[in-house]
LUMMAR-744752 format. One record per atom (N, C-alpha, C, O): residue in one letter; atom name; x, y, z. Coordinates in steps of 0.1 Angstrom, whole numbers. Example, Ala and Ser with C-alpha at 12.3 -4.5 7.8 and 13.67 -1.06 7.14 Angstrom:
BEGIN
+------+------+-------+-------+-------+
| resn | name |     x |     y |     z |
+------+------+-------+-------+-------+
|    A |    N |   132 |   -57 |    78 |
|    A |   CA |   123 |   -45 |    78 |
|    A |    C |   132 |   -33 |    78 |
|    A |    O |   142 |   -33 |    85 |
|    S |    N |   128 |   -22 |    71 |
|    S |   CA |   137 |   -11 |    71 |
|    S |    C |   129 |     0 |    79 |
|    S |    O |   134 |    11 |    80 |
+------+------+-------+-------+-------+
END
This chain:
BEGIN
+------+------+-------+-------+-------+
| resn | name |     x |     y |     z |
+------+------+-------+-------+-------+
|    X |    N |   -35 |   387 |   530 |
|    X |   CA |   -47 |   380 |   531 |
|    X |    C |   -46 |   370 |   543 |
|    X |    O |   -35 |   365 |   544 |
|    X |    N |   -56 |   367 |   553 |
|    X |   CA |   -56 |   355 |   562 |
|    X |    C |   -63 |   342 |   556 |
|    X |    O |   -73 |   341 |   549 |
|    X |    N |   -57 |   334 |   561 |
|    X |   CA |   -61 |   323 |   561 |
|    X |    C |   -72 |   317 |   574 |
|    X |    O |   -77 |   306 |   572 |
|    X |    N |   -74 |   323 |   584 |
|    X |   CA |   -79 |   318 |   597 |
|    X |    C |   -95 |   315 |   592 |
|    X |    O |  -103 |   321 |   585 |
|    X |    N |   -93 |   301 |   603 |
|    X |   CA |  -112 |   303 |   598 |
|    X |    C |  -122 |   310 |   603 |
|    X |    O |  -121 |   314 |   615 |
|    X |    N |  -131 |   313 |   596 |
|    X |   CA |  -139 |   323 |   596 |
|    X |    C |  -155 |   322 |   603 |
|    X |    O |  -164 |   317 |   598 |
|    X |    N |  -155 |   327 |   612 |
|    X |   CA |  -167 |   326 |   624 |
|    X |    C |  -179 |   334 |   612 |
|    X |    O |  -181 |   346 |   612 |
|    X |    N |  -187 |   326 |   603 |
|    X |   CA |  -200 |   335 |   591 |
|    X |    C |  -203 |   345 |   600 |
|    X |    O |  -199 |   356 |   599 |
|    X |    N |  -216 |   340 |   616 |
|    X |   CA |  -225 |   345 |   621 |
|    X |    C |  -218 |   355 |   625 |
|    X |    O |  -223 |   366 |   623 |
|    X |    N |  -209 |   355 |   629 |
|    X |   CA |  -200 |   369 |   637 |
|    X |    C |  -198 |   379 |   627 |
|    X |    O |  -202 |   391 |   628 |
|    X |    N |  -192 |   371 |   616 |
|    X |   CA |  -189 |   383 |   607 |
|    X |    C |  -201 |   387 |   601 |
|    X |    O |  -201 |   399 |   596 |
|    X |    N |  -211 |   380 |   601 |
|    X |   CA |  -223 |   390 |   595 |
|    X |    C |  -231 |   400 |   605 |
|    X |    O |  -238 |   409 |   600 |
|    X |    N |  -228 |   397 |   620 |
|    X |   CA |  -232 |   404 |   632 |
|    X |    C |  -223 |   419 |   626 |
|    X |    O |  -228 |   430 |   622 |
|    X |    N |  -215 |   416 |   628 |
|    X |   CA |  -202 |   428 |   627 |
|    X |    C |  -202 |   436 |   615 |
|    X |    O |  -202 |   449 |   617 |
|    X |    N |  -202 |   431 |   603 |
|    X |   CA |  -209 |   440 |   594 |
|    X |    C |  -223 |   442 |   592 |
|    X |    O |  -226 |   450 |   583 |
|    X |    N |  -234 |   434 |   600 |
|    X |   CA |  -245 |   447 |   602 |
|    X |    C |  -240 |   461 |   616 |
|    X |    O |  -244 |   472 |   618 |
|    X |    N |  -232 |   454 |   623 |
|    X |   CA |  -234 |   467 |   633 |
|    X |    C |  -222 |   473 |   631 |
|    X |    O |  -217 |   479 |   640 |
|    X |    N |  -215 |   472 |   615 |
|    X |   CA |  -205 |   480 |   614 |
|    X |    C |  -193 |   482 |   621 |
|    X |    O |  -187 |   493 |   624 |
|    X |    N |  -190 |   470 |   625 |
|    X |   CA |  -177 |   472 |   631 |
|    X |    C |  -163 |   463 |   621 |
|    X |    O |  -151 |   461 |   624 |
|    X |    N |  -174 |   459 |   605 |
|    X |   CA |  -165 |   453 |   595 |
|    X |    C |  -173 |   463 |   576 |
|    X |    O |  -183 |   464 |   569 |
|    X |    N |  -158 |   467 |   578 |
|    X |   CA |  -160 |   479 |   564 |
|    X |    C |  -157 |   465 |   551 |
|    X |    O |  -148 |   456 |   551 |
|    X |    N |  -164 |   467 |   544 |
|    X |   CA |  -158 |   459 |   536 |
|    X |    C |  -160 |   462 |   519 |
|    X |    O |  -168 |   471 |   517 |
|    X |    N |  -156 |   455 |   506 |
|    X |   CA |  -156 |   462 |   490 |
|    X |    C |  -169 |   469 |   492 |
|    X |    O |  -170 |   481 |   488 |
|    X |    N |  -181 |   460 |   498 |
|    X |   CA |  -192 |   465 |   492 |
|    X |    C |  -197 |   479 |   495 |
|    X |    O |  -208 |   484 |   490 |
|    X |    N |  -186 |   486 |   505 |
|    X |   CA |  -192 |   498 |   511 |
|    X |    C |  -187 |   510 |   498 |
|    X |    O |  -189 |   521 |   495 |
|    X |    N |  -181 |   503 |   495 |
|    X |   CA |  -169 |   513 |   479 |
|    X |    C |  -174 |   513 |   465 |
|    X |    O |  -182 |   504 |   460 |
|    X |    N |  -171 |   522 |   460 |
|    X |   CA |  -173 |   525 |   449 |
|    X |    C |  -164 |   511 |   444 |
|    X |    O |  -160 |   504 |   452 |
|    X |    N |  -161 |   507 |   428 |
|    X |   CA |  -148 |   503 |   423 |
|    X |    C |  -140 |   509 |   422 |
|    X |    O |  -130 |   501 |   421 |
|    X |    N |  -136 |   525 |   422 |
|    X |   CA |  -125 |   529 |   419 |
|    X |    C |  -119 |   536 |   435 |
|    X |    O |  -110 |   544 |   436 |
|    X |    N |  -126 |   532 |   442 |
|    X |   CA |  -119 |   535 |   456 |
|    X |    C |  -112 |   525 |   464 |
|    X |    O |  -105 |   528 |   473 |
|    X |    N |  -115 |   510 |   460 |
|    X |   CA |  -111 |   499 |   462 |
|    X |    C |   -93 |   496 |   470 |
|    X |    O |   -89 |   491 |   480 |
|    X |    N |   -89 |   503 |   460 |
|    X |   CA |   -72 |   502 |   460 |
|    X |    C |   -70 |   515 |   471 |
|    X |    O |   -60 |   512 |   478 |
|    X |    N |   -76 |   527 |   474 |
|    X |   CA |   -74 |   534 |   482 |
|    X |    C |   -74 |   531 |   497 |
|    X |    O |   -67 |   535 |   507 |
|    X |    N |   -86 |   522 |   494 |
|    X |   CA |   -96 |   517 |   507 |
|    X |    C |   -83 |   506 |   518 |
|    X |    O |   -78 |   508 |   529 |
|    X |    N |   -82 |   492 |   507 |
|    X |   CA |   -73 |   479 |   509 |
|    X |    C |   -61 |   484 |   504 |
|    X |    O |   -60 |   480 |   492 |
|    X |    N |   -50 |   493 |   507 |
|    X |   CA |   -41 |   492 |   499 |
|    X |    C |   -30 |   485 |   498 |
|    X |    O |   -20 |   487 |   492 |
|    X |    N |   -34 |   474 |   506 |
|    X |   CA |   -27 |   461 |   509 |
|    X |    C |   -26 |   455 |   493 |
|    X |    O |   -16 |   448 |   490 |
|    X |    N |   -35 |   457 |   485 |
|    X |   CA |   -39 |   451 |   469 |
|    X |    C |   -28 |   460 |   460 |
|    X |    O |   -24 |   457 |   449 |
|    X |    N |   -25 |   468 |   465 |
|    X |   CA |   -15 |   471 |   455 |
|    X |    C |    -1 |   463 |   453 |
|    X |    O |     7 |   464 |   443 |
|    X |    N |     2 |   454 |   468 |
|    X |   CA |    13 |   447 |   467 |
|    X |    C |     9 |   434 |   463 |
|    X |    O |    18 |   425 |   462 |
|    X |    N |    -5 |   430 |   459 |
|    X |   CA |    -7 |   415 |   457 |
|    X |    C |   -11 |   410 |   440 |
|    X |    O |   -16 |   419 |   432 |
|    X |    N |   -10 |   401 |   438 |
|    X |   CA |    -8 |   395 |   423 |
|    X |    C |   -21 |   393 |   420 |
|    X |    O |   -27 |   383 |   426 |
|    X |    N |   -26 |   399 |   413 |
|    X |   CA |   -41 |   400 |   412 |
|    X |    C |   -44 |   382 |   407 |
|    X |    O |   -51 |   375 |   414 |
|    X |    N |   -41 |   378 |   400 |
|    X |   CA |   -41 |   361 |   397 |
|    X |    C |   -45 |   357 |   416 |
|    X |    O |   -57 |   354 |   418 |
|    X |    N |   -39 |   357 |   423 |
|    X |   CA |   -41 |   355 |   434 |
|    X |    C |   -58 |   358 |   441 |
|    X |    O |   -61 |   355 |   453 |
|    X |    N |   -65 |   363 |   433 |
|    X |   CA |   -74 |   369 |   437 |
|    X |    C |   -88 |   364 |   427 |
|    X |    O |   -99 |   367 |   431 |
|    X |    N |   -84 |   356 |   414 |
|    X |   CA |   -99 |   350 |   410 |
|    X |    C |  -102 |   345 |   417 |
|    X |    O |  -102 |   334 |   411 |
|    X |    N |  -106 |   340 |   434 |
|    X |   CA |  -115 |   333 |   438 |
|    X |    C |  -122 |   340 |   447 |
|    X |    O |  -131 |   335 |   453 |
|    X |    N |  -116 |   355 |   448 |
|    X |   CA |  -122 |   362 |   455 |
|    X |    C |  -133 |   370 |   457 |
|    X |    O |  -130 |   382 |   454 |
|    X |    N |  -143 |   369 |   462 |
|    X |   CA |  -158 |   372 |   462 |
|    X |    C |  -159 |   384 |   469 |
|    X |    O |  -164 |   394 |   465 |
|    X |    N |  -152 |   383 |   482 |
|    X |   CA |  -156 |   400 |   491 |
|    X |    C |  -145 |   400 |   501 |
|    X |    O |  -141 |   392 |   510 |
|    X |    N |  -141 |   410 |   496 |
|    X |   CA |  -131 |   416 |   503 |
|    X |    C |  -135 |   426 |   521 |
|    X |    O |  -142 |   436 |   522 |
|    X |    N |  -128 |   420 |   530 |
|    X |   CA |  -132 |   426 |   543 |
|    X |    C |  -120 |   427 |   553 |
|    X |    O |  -110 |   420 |   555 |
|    X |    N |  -124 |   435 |   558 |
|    X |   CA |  -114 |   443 |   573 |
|    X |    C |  -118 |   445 |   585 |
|    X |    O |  -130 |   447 |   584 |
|    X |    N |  -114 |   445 |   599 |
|    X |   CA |  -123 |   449 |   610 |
|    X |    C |  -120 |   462 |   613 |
|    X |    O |  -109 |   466 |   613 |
|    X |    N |  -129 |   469 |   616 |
|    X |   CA |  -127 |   485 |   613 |
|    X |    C |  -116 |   488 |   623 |
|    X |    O |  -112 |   500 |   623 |
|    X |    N |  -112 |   481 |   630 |
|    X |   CA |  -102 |   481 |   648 |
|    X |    C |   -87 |   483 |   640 |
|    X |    O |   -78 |   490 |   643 |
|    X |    N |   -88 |   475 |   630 |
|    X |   CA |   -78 |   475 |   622 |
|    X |    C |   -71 |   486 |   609 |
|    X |    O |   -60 |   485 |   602 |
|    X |    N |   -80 |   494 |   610 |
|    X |   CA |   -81 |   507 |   602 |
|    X |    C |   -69 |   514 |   606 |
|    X |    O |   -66 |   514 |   618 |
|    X |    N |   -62 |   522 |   595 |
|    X |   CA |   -47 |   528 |   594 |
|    X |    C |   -58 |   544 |   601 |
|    X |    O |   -70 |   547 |   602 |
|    X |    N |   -44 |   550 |   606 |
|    X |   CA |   -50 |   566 |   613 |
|    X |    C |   -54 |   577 |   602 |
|    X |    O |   -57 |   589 |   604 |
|    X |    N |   -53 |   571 |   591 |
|    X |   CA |   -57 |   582 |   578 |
|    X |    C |   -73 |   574 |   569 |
|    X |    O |   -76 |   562 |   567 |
|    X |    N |   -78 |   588 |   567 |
|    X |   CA |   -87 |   579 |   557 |
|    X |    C |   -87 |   585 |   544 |
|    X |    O |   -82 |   596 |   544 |
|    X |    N |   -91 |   581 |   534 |
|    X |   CA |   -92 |   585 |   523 |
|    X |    C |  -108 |   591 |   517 |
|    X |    O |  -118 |   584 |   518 |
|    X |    N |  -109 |   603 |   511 |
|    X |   CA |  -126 |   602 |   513 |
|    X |    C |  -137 |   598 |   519 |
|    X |    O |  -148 |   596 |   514 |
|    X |    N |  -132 |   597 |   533 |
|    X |   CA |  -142 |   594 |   546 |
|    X |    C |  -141 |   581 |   545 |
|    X |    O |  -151 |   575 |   550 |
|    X |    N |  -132 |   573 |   539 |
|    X |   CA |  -131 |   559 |   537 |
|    X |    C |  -121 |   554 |   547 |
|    X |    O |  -110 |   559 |   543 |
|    X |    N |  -120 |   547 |   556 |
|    X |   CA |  -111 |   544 |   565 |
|    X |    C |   -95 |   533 |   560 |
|    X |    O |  -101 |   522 |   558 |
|    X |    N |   -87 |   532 |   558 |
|    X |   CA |   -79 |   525 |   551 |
|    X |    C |   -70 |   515 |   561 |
|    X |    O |   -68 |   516 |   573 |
|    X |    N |   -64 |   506 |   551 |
|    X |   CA |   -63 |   491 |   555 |
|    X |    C |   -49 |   488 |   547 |
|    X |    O |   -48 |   491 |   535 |
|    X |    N |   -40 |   482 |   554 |
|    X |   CA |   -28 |   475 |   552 |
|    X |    C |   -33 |   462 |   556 |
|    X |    O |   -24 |   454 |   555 |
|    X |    N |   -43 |   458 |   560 |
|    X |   CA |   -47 |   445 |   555 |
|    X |    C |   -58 |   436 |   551 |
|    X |    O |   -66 |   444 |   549 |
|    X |    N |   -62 |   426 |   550 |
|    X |   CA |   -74 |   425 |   546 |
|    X |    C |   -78 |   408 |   545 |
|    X |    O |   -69 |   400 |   546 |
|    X |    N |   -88 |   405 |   544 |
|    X |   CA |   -95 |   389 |   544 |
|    X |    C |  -106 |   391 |   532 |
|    X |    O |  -112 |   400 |   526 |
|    X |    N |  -106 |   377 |   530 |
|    X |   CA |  -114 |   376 |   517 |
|    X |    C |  -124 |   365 |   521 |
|    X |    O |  -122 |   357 |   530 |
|    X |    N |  -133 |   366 |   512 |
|    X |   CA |  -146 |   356 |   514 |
|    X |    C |  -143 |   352 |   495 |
|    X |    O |  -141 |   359 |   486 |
|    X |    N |  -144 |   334 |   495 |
|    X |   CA |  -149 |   331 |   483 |
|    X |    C |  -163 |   335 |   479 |
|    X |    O |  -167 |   346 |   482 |
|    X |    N |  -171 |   328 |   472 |
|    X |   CA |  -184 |   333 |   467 |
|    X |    C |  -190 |   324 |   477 |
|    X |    O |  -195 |   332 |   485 |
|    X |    N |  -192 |   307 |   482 |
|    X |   CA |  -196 |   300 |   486 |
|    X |    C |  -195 |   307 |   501 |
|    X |    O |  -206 |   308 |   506 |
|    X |    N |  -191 |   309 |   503 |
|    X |   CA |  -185 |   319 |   522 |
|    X |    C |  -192 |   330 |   518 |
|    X |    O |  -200 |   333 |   527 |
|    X |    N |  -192 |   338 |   508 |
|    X |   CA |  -200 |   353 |   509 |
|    X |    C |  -212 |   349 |   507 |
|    X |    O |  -220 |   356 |   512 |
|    X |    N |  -217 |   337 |   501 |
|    X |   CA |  -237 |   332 |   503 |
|    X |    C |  -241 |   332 |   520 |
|    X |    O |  -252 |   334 |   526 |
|    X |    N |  -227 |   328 |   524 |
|    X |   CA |  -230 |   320 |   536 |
|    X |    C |  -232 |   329 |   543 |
|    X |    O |  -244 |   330 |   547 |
|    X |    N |  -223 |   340 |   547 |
|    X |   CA |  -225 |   352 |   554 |
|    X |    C |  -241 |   363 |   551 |
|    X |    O |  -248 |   371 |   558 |
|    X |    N |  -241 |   359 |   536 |
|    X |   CA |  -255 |   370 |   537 |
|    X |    C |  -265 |   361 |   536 |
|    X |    O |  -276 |   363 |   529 |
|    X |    N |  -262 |   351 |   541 |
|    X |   CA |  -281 |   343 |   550 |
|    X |    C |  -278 |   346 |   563 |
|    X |    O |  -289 |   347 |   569 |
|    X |    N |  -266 |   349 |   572 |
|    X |   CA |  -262 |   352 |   585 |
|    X |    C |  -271 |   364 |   585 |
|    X |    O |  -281 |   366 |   592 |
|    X |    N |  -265 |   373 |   574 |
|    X |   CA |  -269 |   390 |   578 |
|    X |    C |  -281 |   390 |   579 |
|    X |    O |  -287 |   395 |   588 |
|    X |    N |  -289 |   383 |   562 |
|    X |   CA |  -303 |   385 |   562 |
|    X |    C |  -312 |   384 |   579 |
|    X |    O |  -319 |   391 |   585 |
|    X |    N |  -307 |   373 |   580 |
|    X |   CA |  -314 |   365 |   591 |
|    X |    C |  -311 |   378 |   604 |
|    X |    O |  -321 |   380 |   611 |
|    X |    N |  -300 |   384 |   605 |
|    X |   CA |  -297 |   387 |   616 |
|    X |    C |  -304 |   402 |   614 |
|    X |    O |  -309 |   409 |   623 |
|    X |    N |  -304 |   404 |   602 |
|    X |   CA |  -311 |   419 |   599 |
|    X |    C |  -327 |   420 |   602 |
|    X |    O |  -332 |   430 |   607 |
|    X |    N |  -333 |   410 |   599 |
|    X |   CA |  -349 |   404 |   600 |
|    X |    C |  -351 |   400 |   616 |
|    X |    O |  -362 |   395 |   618 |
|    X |    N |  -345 |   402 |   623 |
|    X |   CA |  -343 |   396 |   638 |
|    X |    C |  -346 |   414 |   643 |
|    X |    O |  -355 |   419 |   649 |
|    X |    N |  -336 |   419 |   638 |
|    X |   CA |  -331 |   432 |   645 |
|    X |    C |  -347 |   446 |   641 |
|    X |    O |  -352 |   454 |   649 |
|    X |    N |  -350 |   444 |   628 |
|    X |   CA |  -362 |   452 |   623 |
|    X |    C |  -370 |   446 |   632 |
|    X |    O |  -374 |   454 |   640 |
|    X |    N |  -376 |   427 |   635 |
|    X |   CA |  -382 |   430 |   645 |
|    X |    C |  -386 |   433 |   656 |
|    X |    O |  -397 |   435 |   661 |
|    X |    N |  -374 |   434 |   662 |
|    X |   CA |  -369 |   434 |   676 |
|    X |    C |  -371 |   448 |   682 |
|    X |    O |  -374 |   451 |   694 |
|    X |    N |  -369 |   458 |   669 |
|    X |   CA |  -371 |   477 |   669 |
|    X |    C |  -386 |   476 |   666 |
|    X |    O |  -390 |   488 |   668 |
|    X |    N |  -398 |   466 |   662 |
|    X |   CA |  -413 |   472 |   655 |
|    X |    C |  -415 |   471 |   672 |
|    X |    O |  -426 |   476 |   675 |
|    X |    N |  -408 |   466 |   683 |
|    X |   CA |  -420 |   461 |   695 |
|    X |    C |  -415 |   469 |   703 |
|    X |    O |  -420 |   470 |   715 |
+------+------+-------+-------+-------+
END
């Protein structure tokens, strides 16, 4: 898990244009396939974790069910995952209009 601080608007840029895979793209039972960084970590370590994310650059050369996989990974609390999806909304509502003209 990193600790570094977390640029919201970027990361919401990046997972609309998909250059950040993250839980929400997963099933639940592909989760551990996906981060298998979580198999070495103490799940206790993880109630404050809201959304789990990766930059796709960072992706291992195997994937798993068309799922790209990860020896590592960053976490958003809940308060940080609100924050990013008023980024996205916003940036997604920008981009629909930007394509109607």
């Amino acid at each position: 898990m990193s600790n570094e601080p977390k640029n919201f608007k970027q990361l919401a840029k990046d997972i609309y244009n998909g250059r950040v895979y993250t839980d929400r793209h997963l099933q639940f039972n592909e989760i551990l396939s996906v981060f298998m960084v979580l198999m070495f970590v103490n799940f206790e370590d993880l109630k404050d974790v809201f959304m789990i994310y990766e930059h796709i650059e960072n992706a291992g050369p195997m994937c798993v069910n068309g799922n790209p996989t990860f020896m590592s990974m960053k976490t958003l609390n809940k308060t940080e995952c609100t924050e990013v999806q008023k980024y996205y909304d916003e940036y997604k509502e920008l981009n629909e209009k930007f394509d109607i003209l």
